[in-house]
N, C-alpha and C positions, 0 to 999 in steps of 0.2 A: 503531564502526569499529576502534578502538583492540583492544580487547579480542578480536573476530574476526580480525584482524591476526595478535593473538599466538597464537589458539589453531592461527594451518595451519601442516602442518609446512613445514620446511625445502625440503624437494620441491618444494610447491605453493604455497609464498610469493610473491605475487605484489605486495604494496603495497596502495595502493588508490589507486582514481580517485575526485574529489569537487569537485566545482565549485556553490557557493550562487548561485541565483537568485531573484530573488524570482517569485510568483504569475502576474505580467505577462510574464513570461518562461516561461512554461510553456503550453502548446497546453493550450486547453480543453478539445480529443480526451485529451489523455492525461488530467487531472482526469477526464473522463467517463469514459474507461474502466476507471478504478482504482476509482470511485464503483459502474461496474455490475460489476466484477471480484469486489472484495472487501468492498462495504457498499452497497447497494444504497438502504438507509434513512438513510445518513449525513447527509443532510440535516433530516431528520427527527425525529433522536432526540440524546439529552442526554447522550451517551457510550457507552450500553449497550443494543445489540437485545435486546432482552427476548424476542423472538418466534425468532429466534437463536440465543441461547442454550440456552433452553426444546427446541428440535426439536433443537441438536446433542446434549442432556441426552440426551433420548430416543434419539438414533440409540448413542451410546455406552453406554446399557444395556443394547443389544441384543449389544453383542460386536461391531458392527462396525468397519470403521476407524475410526480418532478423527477426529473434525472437531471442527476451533475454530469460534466464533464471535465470534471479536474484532473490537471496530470498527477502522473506521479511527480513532479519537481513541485508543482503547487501546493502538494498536499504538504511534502517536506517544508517547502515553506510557511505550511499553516500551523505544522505540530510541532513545528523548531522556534519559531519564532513570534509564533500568536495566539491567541485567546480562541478557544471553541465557538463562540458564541457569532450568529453568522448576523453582519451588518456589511451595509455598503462601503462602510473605513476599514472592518479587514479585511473585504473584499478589493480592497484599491491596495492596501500595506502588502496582500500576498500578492499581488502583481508585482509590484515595485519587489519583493524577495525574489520570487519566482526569478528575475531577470537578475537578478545580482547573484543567487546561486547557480545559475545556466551561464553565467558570464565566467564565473570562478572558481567553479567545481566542474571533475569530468562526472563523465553520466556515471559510473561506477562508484565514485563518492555521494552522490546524488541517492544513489540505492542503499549505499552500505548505510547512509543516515536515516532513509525511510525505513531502510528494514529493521533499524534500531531503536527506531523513537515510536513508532506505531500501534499501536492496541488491537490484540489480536487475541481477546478474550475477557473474561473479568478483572480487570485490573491487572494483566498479562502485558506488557514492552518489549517489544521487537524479539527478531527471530529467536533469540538463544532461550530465551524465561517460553515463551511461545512452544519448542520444542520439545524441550522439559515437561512444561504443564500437558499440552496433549498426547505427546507419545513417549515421554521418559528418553529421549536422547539428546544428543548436540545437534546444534542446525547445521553440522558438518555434513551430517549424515540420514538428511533426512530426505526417502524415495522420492520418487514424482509424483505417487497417489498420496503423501504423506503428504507435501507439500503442496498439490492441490488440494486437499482439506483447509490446509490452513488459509490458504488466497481464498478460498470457496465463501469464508467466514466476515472476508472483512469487509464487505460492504456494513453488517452490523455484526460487531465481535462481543455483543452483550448479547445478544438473544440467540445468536450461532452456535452450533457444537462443532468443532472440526471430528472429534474422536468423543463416544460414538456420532459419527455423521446421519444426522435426519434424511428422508428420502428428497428431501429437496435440494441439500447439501450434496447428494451423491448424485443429482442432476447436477448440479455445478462443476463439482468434481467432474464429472464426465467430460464436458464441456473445457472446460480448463483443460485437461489434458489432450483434447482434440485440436485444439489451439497450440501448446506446445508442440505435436507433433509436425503440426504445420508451417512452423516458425523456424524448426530447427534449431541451431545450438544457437549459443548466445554465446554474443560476440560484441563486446563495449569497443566502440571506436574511441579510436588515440585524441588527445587532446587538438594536437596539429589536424586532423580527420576531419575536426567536428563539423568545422564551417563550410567544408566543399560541398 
């Protein structure tokens, strides 16, 4: 937050918003939407989509647009722990995170830390400032269409609107939610779970 702070210019300095909450304080809608947004296997896997990574390999040798495939554990590792700026040392220091928070957190602290540390609009930090700035509520309470707006957003939360949502957004939106309904409820497995 710090560091994106200092890189806008003077123009477009805007602070930031950030309020922590914990997990119980965050709508399940939005954990599920962020879950089918941008990691769909997060529950599944030990840090790293192998399957993921592998098809974004392939799609980037072809020449076309770049896609990541970072998890959600990776990313918490990149915004808890590291510098925006993308090189092959943070790309090696979030691996080495990635496995130390996968090693020591359950997936559900895993989330409650993404959904807190994350930018999810102009100078906006995780679910609760997030909530507030687009629909005036607590991320207690915020629906499944509310909450796919906002997952909708964060591939780029500087140029996205969650609220009003652009017609590309309410494609996403759409999408997102067809994805939730296919997923069904969410359900963090127990510590002891993780490894079988």
């Amino acid at each position: 937050m710090v560091i994106k702070n200092m890189e806008q210019t003077d123009a477009n300095k805007s602070g930031w918003e950030h309020d922590w909450v914990p997990i119980e304080e965050i709508s399940s809608n939005l954990q599920l939407a962020v879950i089918c947004s941008e990691d769909q296997n997060f529950l599944k896997h030990h840090g790293f989509d192998v399957k993921a990574i592998e098809k974004a390999y392939e799609n980037n040798k072809k020449g076309k647009r770049l896609k990541g495939a970072s998890s959600i554990s990776q990313q918490t590792a990149k915004n808890v722990f590291l510098w925006p700026q993308r090189s092959w040392l943070r790309k090696g220091l979030e691996t080495y995170f990635t496995f130390l928070i996968e090693l020591i957190w359950s997936k559900e602290r895993i989330m409650e830390v993404y959904l807190n540390s994350i930018e999810m609009g102009p100078g906006i930090y995780g679910a609760e400032a997030a909530s507030q700035y687009w629909f005036k509520k607590s991320a207690s309470k915020l629906t499944k269409y509310e909450a796919s707006a906002i997952a909708a957003i964060l591939p780029n939360p500087l140029s996205y609107r969650a609220n009003p949502a652009t017609s590309y957004i309410e494609g996403r939106k759409a999408w997102i939610i067809k994805q939730m309904n296919y997923f069904g409820s969410l359900n963090y497995p127990k510590r002891d779970d993780k490894d079988k």
